[in-house]
N, C-alpha and C positions, 0 to 999 in steps of 0.2 A: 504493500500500500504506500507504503514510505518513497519508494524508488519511484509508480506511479507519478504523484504527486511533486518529487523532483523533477520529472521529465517533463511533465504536466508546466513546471513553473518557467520550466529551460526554454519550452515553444513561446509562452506567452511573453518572456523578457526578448525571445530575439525576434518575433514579429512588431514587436512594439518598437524596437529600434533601440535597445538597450546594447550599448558596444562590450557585455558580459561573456558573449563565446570568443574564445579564443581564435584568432584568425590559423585554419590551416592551412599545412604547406604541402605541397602537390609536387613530385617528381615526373616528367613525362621523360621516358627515357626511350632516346632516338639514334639511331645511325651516326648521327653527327658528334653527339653527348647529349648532357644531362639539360634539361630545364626547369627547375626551380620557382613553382608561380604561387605567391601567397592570396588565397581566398577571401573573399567580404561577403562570410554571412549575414551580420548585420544590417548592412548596406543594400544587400542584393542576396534577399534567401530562397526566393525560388529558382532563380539561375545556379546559385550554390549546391542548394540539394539537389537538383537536377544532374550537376554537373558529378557531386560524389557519389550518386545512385550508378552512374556509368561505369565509375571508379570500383565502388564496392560490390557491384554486379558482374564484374568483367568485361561488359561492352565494349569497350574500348579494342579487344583482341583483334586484331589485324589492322586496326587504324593507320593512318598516313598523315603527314604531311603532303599535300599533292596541288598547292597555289601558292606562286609568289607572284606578289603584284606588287610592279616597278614603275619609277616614272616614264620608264622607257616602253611599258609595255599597256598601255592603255591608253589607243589614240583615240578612241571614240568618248573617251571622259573626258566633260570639263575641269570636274573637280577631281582631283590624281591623290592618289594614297599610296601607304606602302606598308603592306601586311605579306603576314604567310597563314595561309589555312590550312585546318587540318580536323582529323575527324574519320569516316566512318566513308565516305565519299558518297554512298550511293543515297539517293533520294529516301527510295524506301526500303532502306535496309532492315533485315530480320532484326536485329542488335536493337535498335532504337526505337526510344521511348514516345510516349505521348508528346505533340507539341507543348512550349512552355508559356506560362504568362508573359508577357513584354514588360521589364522593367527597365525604365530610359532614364539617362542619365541624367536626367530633372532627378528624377525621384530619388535615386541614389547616391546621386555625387559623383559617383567617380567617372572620371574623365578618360577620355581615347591620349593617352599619352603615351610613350614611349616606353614598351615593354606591357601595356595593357594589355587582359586578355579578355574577351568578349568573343559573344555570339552570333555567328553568322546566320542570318534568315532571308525569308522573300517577305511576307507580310508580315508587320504586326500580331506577334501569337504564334509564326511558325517556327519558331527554335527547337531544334531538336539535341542532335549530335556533335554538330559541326561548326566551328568553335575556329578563333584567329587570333592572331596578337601583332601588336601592333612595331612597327620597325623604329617609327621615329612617332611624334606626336600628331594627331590627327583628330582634329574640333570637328572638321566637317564628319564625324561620324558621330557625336553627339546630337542629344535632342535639338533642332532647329539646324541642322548639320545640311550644308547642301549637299550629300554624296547620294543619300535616298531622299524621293521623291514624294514620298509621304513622310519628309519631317520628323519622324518619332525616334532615327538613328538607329543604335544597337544596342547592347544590354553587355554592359561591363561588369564583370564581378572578379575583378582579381588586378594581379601584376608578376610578373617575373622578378624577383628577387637576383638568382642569380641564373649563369647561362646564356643573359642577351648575346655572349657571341656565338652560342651554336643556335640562335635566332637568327641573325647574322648569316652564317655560313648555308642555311637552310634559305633565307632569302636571296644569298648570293648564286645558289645551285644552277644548273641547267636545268632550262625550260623552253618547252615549244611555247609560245605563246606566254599564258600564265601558268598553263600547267607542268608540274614539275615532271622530266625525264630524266631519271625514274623517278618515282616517289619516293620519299624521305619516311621510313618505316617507322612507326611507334612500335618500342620495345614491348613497354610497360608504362603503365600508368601507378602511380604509387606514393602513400602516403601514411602518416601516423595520424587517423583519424579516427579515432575511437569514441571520444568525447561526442564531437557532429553527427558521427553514425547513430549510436543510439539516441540521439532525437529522431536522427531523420527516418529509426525503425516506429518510431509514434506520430509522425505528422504526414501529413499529406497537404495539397492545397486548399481540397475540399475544407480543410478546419479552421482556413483563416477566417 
């Protein structure tokens, strides 16, 4: 009843926006080396547990890196960016979960800065798997961000701590176009998330 009631208070303090959970730290380990990205559940909890249910489910097994996107390499964009994505590749893959709520970077705070990792989507609400980080700084990908055409940006919930250079080397790769030849393999996905895990075996969205 006790532990209950602890978990019980754990959800209510980090949907209220209480900075009491501990930010976790996420290894994605690739071809390149290691990546290093610390978490904001606080800030951004359904992209968070979203993101660790991948984590602690396995999903993530056969992931890639598979888009660098250069100033050189996006002549039909006004507004130019510079990310790598990566994820699960296929649209609807077996692996992946329900689309997620869109939480934009009004609401959260955090910003498309250099080393952010954020959600890739097509509408508002379709985030799934497929997830990017950012090379250098990038406001147009924030809420009122001109890169998407409906305004509402992408959904940040983290940053790379350490690693930006095997972000780096993974931006720097060969690619046709934007897509990476070959793809930049996720090893593993991994992290010391014990704490986050058991809430996020008691919540769902449905409970906000």
């Amino acid at each position: 009843m006790n532990r209950i009631l602890f978990l019980s208070g754990l959800v209510v303090l980090l949907l209220s926006g209480c900075h009491c959970i501990k930010k976790p730290k996420i290894t994605i380990v690739t071809e390149k080396g290691d990546i290093v990205v610390e978490l904001y559940p606080n800030k951004a909890p359904h992209t968070v547990y979203n993101f660790l249910k991948y984590v602690d489910e396995n999903r993530f097994e056969g992931a890639t890196f598979y888009r660098t996107v250069t100033l050189d390499n996006q002549p039909d964009s006004k507004v130019k960016i510079e990310v790598i994505q990566g994820g699960l590749f296929e649209d609807e893959h077996p692996q992946a979960l329900p689309p997620i709520v869109h939480e934009t970077t009004e609401e959260t705070g955090i910003r498309h800065l250099a080393g952010t990792i954020s959600m890739a989507r097509y509408e508002p609400g379709t985030a799934t798997s497929e997830f990017f980080i950012c090379v250098s700084d990038q406001p147009s990908l924030d809420y009122h961000g001109g890169r998407n055409a409906d305004g509402f940006g992408f959904a940040a919930f983290g940053k790379v701590v350490e690693g930006m250079d095997v972000v780096m080397k993974i931006h720097q790769s060969s690619a046709e176009g934007q897509m990476l030849k070959p793809r930049i393999k996720i090893l593993e996905v991994k992290g010391d998330r014990e704490q986050l895990l058991k809430v996020l075996e008691n919540w769902t969205p449905e409970e906000e």
